[in-house]
N, C-alpha and C positions, 0 to 999 in steps of 0.2 A: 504493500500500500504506500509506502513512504516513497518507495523508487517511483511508483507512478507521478505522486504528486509531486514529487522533483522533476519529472519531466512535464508535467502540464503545464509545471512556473516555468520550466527553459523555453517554453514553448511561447508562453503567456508572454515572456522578454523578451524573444526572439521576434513576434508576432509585431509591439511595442516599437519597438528597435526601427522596423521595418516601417510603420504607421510615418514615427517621428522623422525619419530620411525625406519618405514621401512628401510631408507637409512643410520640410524644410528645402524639398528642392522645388516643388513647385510655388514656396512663399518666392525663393529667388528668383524664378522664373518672373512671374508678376510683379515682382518689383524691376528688375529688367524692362518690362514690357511697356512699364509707366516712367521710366526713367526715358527711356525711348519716346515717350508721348508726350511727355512732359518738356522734352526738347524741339518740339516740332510746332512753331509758332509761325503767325501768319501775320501781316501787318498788310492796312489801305492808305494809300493819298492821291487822295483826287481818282480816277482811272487804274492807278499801278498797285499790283500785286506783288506782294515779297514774300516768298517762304523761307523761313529759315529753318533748316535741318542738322541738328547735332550729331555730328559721329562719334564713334568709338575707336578711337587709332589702334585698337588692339582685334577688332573685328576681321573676318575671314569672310572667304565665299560661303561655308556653310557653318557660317557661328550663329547659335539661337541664344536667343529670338530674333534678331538683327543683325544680319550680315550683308554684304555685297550686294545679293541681288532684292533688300531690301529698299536701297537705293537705286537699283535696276530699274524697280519699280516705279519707285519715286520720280524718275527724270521721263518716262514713257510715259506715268499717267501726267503728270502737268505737263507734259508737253512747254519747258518755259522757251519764252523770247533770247533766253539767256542764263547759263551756270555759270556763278561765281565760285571757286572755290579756293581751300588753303594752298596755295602754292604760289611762290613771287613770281610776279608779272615778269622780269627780266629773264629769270631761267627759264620762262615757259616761252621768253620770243626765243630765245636761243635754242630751243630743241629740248629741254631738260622736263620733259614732261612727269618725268618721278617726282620732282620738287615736294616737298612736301608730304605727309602721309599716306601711305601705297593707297589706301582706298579714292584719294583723291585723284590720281591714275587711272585709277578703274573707270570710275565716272567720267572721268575726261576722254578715254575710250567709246564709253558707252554713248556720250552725245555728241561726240563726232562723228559716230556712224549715223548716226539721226541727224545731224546736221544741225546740231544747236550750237551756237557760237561758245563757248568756253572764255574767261575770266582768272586770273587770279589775283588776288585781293590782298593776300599775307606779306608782311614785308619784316625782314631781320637782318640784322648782320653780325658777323661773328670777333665779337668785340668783347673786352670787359665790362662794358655797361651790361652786354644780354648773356643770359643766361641758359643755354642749351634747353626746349622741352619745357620753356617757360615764356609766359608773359610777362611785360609792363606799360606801363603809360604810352609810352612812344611808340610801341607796336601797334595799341591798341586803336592808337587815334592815326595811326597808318592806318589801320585795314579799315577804318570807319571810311576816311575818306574816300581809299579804293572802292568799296562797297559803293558811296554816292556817287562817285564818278562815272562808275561800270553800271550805273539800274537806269542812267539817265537815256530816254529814247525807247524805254522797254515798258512792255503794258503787265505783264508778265515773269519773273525773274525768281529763280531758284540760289538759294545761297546753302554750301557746304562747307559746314567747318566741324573743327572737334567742340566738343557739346561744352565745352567749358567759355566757349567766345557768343555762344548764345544769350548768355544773361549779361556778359560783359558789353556787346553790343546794342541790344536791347533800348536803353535808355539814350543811347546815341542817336540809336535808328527814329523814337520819339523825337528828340530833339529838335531833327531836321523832319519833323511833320508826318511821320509814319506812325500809324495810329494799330493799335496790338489790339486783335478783335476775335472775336469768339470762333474757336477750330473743333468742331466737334471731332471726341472719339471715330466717329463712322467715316468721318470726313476722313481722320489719320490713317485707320484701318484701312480704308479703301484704296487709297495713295500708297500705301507702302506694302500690300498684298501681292504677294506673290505668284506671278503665274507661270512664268517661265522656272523651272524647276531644276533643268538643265547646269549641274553645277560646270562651267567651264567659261576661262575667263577671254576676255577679247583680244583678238588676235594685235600685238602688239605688246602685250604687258611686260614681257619676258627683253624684251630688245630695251625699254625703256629705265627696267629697272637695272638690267650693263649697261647702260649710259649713265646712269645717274652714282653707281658704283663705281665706274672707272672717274666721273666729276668727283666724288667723296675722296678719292687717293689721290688725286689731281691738288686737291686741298689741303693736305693734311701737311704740315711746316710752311708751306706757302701764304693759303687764305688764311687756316687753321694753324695760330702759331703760339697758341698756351696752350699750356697741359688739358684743359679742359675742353678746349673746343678738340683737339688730336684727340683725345680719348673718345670722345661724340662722334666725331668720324669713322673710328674705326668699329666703335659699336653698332654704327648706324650699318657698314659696309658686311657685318657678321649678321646682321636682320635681314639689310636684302638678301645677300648669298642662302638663308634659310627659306625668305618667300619667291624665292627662284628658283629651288627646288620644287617646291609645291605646286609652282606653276607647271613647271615643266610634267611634274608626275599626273597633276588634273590634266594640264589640254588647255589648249586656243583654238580659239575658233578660225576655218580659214578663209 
């Protein structure tokens, strides 16, 4: 009798164990899902449309809840006049389209096959004032201007950054007359629903992230010449070389 009831209770905590995962991985799931919505902010002035979409620089083609072709999404159904996104306007007139966080590559793949003009808005330099993988003032009130600069003439306009320049923007974007107005859920869910499922990335991705590798070693005692930025380069050149791998093992499209 004693053995049974010792295994009823392993079973009883075993059972428990199993309950408490589930409701811990799907609480993080949901909270994911709303951190994700909660970065997805719409603003009016006069006729023009602005979304602005937060990323996650750490996102994949097939990371849940929000990955790659969540954005896939996003740039298909708004159809905008125009993507802005994190990567400086100079490296990207120079061919340097990895600039910036790979997801923002992707995107910029994806609406140049659709034929939407591409923007980039981010501006840094590798100095002792900035700080690798961080913001400050003078960044910030770069990429505002870049933003008003790059939306003028568009009815329409899509903006992609990492989710932390969403709220920092924000009150800038008020400023100059952009008015922050009600985005229903259904509205978000619908936008960034998935229907191409097809995990494989656009032809291109792999060519862009060896150019922007072979610019990072180009860099490094040159542009890059404290300890700090050399170390950011070569860490940076150990992430691409990983999401090159990956590319090459999923597939481009041809």
């Amino acid at each position: 009798m004693n053995n049974i009831k010792k295994i009823l209770r392993n079973i009883i905590a075993f059972i428990i164990c199993i309950i408490l995962l589930v409701v811990m991985y799907e609480s993080q799931y949901i909270i994911n899902i709303l951190t994700r919505d909660y970065n997805f902010r719409k603003y009016l002035k006069d006729n023009q449309q602005i979304y602005f979409l937060g990323t996650d620089h750490t996102m994949l083609l097939d990371s849940e809840p929000y990955s790659y072709l969540n954005l896939k999404s996003a740039i298909e159904n708004l159809k905008p006049d125009v993507l802005l996104i994190e990567s400086r306007p100079d490296q990207l007139a120079e061919g340097n389209f990895a600039d910036g966080p790979t997801e923002m590559l992707y995107c910029h793949l994806i609406a140049d096959n659709l034929h939407i003009p591409v923007k980039g808005v981010d501006w840094w330099v590798p100095n002792d004032a900035n700080t690798p993988s961080s913001t400050n003032r003078i960044r910030d009130n770069s990429i505002n201007e870049n933003i008003l600069k790059n939306v003028i003439g568009h009815k329409k306009v899509l903006i992609l950054m990492g989710r932390d320049h969403v709220s920092l923007e924000e009150p800038k974007l008020e400023s100059a007359g952009y008015k922050k107005v009600f985005f229903s859920e259904i509205e978000k869910i619908n936008l960034l629903k998935i229907h191409d499922k097809k995990l494989i990335y656009p032809k291109g991705m792999n060519y862009y992230i060896q150019k922007r590798i072979a610019y990072e070693k180009n860099c490094i005692g040159t542009v890059y010449k404290t300890d700090t930025w050399k170390k950011q380069g070569l860490d940076l050149i150990e992430n691409l070389n990983r999401i090159s791998k990956i590319i090459q093992q999923t597939g481009e499209s041809q």
